[in-house]
C-alpha positions as CSV (number, residue, x, y, z in Angstrom):
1,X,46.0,40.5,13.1
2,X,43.9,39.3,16.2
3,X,42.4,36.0,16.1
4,X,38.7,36.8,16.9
5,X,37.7,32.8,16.6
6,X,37.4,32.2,20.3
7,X,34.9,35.5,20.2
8,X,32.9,34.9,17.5
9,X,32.3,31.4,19.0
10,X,31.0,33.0,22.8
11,X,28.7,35.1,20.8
12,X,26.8,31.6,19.1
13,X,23.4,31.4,20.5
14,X,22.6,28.6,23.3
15,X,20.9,26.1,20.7
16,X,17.1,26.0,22.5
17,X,15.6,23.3,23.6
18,X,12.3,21.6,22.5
19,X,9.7,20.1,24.2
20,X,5.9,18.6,23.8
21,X,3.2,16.6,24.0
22,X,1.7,14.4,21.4
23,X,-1.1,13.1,22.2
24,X,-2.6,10.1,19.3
25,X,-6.6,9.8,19.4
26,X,-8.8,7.9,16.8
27,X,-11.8,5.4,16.7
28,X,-10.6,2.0,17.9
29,X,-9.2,-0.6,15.7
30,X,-7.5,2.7,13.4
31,X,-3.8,1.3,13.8
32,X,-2.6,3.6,16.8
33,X,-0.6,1.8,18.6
34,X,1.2,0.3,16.1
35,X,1.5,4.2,14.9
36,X,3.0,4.5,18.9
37,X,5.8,1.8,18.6
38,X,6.8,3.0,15.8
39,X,7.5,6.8,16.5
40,X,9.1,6.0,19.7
41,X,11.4,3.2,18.5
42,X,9.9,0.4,21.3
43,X,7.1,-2.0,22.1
44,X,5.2,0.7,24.5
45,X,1.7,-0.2,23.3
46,X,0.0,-4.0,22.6
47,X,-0.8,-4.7,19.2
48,X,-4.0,-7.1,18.5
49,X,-6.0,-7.2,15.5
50,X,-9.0,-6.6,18.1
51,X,-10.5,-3.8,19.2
52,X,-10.6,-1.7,22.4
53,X,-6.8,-3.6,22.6
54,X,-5.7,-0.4,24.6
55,X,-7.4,0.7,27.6
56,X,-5.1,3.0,29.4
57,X,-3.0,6.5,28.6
58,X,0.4,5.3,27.7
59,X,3.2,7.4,27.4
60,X,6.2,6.9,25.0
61,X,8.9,9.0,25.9
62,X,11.5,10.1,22.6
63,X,14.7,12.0,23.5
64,X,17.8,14.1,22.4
65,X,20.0,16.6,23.3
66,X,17.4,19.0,21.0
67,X,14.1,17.4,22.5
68,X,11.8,15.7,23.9
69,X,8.4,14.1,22.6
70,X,6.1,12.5,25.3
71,X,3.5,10.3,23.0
72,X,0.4,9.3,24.4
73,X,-1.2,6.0,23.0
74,X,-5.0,6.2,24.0
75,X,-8.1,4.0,24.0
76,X,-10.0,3.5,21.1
77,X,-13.3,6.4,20.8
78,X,-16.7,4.2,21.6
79,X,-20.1,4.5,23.2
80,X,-19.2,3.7,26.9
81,X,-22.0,0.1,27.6
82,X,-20.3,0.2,31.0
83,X,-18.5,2.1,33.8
84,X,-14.6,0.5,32.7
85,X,-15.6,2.4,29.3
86,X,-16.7,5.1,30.5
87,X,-13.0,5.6,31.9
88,X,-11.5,4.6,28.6
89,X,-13.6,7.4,26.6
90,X,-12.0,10.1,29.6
91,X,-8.8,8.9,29.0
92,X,-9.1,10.0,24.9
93,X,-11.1,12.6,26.1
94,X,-8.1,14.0,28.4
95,X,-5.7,14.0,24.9
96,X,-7.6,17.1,23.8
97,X,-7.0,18.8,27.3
98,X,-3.5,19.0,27.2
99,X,-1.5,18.1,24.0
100,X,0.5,20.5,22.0
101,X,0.4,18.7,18.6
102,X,-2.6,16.4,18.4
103,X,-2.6,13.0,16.0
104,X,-6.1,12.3,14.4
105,X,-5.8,8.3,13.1
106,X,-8.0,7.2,11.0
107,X,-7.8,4.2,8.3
108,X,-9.0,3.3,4.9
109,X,-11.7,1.4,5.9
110,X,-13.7,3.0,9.0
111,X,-16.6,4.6,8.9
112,X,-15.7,8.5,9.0
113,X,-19.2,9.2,10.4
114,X,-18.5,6.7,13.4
115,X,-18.2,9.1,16.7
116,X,-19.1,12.2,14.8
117,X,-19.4,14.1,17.8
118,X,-15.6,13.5,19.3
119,X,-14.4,14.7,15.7
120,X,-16.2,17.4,16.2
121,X,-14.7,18.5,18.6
122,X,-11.2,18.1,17.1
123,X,-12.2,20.1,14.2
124,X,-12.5,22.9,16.8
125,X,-8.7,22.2,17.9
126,X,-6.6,25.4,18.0
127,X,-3.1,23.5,18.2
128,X,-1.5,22.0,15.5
129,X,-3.4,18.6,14.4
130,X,-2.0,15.8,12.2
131,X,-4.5,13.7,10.3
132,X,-3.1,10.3,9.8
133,X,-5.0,8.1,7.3
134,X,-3.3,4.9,8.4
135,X,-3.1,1.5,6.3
136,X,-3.3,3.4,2.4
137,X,-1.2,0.0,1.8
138,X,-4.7,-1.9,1.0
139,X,-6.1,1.1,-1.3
140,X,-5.5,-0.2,-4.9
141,X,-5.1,3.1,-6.7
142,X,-3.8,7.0,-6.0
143,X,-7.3,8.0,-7.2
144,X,-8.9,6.0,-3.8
145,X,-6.6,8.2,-1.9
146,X,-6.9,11.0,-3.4
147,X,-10.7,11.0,-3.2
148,X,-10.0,10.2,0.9
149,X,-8.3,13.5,1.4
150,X,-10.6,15.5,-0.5
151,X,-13.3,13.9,2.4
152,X,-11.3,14.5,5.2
153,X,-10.4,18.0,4.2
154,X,-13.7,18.4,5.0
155,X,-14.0,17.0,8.1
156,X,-10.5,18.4,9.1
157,X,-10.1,21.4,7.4
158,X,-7.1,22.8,9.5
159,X,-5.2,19.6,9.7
160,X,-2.3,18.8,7.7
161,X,-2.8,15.0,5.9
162,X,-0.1,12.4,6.2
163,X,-1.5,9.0,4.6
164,X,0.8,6.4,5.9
165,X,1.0,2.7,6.3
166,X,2.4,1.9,10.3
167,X,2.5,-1.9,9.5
168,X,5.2,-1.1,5.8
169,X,6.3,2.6,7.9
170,X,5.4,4.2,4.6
171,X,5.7,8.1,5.5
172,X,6.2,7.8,9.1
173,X,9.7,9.4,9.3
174,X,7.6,12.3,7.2
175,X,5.6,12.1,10.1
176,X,8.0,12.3,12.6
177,X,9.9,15.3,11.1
178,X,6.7,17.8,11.2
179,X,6.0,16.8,14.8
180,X,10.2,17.4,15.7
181,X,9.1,20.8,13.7
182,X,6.0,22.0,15.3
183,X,7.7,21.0,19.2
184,X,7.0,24.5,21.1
185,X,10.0,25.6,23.3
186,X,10.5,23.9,26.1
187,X,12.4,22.3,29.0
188,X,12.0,18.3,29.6
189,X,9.5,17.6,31.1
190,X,10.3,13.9,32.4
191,X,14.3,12.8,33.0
192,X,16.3,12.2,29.4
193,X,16.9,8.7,30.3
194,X,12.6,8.0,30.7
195,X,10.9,5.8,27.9
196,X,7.6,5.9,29.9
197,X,5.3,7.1,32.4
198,X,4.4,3.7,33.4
199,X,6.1,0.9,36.1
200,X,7.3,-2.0,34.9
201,X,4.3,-3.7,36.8
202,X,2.0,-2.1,34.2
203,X,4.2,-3.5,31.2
204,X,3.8,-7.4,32.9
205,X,-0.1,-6.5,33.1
206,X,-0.4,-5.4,29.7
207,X,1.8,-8.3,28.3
208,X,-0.4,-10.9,30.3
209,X,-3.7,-8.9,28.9
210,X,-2.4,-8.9,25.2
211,X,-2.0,-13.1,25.3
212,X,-5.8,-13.2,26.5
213,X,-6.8,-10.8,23.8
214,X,-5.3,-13.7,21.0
215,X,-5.9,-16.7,22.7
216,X,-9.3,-16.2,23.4
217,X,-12.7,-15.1,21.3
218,X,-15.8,-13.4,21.6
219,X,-16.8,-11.4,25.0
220,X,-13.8,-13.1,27.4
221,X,-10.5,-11.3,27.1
222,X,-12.8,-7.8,27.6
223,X,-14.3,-9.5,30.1
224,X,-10.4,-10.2,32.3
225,X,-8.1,-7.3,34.4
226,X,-4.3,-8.7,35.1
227,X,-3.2,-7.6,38.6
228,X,0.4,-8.3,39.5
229,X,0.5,-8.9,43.1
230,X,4.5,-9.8,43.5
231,X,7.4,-8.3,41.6
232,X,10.7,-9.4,42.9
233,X,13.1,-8.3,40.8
234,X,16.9,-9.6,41.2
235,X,19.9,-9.1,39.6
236,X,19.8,-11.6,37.1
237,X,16.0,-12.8,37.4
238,X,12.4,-11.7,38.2
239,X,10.0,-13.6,40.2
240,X,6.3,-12.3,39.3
241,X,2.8,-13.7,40.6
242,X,0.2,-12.6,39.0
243,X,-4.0,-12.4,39.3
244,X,-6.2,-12.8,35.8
245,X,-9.5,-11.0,37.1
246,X,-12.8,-12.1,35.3
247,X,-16.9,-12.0,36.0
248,X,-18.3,-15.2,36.3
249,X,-17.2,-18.8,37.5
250,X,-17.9,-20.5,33.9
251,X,-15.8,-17.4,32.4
252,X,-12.9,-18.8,34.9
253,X,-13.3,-22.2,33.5
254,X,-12.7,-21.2,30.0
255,X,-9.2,-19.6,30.8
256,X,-7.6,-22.3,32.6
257,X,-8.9,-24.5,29.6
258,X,-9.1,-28.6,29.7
259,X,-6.4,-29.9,32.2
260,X,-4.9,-25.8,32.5
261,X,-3.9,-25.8,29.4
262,X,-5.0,-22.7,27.7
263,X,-3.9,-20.9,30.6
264,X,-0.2,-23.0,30.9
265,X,-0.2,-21.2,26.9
266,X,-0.8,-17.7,27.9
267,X,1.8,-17.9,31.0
268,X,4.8,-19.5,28.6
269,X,3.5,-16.7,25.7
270,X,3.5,-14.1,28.4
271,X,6.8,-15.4,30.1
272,X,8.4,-15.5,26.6
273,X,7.5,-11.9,26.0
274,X,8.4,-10.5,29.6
275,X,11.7,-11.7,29.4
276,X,12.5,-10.4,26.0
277,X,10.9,-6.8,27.4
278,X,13.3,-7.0,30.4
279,X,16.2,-9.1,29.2
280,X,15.9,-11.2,32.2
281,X,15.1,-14.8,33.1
282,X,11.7,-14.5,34.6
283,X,9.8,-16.9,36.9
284,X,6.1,-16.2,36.4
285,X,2.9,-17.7,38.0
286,X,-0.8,-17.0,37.0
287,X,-3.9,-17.5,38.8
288,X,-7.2,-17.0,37.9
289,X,-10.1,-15.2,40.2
290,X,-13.7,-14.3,39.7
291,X,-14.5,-10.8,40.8
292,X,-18.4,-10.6,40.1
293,X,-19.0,-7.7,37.4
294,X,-15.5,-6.1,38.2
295,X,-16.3,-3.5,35.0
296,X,-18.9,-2.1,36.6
297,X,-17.6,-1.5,40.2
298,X,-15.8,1.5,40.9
299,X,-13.4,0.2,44.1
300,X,-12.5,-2.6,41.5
301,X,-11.6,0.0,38.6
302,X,-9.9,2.3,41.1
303,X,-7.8,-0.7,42.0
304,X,-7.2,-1.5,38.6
305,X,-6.3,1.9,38.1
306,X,-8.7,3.4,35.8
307,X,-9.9,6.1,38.0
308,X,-8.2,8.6,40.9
């Protein structure tokens, strides 16, 4: 009898590959980029307990043979009060331009009214969208969730409802299995081996920015930009120089602290960090520079890169 194994396997169907964008939006303080980390697998995003904590697009890049996801960590929804905010809301704006499954997170305690007009328009959505009700860890009772939904149903009527707890990872692999379901057909669209859009510059920045955020209250960590101006990067070490940017002399004062020691803090927190994110030894020097009402200014924001 003839073996028809070898020609039953030719005639298999190529396995097709999947690819998309998944873009995460939500009013600030919600839990996103703690969401981020933890459907990529890495620390892509800072985490603070404060908000406006992110203030650029971050990508987070997931691969397999089968596909690819391309997350997008984005700033917190608000009223812009100035032109660096302004930038923030395009950015979160921009994730309703071009995503193919779309991530609404919201938590147990915000105000669902707050920014009315931006759910509006993702009500309005024709792609798939995933409403996340993040932190249902500090609801006491099924009956407080289950009286959540029934609101957001009808807020969101088309979006399917994943309650969730990012901090615990209660029902985030759930999570992660619908998006791996509802990927459209596609070819990658960044190299398999890439885990961000972003230079490793812009992790150093974001590390430095994330040690002002906790070491510092009130108006001053929103009131700082990191720069790194040097990024020599050896075999078995790193040399990095880098510029905290802030508004005002007395604002300068506070971060290098009595004697420089709140900023000696931040670099030996920061250093700590870097090295652990690039499993080097790392040398790293911070200075601190006053660049008059640098939120405002749009050369200074192009330079930071929040605008083209």
């Amino acid at each position: 009898m003839e073996n028809t194994n070898s020609t039953i396997a030719a005639e298999q169907p190529t396995p097709k590959h999947h690819a998309g964008f998944v873009n995460i939006v939500g009013n600030p303080n919600v839990g996103k980029s703690t969401l981020m980390n933890d459907l990529v697998g890495e620390r892509i995003s800072i985490i603070t307990n404060k908000a406006q904590t992110t203030r650029h697009r971050i990508m987070g890049i997931v691969n397999t043979p089968e596909y690819q996801i391309v997350y997008s960590d984005t700033p917190g929804v608000l009223k812009p009060k100035y032109r660096l905010q302004e930038s923030m809301l395009e950015f979160s704006e921009g994730a309703l331009t071009d995503a193919d499954i779309l991530l609404y997170v919201t938590d147990v305690v915000e105000d669902p009214e707050k920014n009315a007009d931006f759910l509006a328009r993702v009500a309005k959505e024709k792609i798939p969208v995933l409403l996340v009700i993040n932190k249902v860890d500090l609801l006491k009772g099924n009956e407080q969730l289950e009286t959540l939904i029934a609101q957001w149903k009808q807020r969101l009527p088309n979006a399917e409802i994943f309650p969730t707890s990012a901090t615990e990872q209660f029902n985030v692999d759930n999570l992660k299995a619908r998006i791996i379901e509802l990927l459209p057909e596609a070819a990658p669209y960044f190299g398999k081996d890439a885990l961000t859009d972003k230079p490793a510059r812009f992790f150093v920045t974001e590390i430095i920015r994330e040690k002002l955020l906790l070491n510092y209250d009130k108006e001053i960590p929103y009131s700082t930009e990191v720069l790194v101006e040097k990024f020599d990067e050896k075999e078995n070490a790193i040399h990095i120089m880098s510029v905290i940017y802030v508004e005002r002399d007395s604002q300068k004062g506070i971060i290098i602290g009595k004697g420089g020691e709140k900023i000696k803090k931040v670099g030996i927190e920061a250093r700590h960090d870097i090295e652990k994110f690039f499993d080097k030894k790392v040398f790293l020097e911070i200075f601190v520079k006053v660049e008059k009402d640098w939120r405002n200014r749009e050369n200074k924001l192009k330079q930071f890169g929040y605008i083209d």
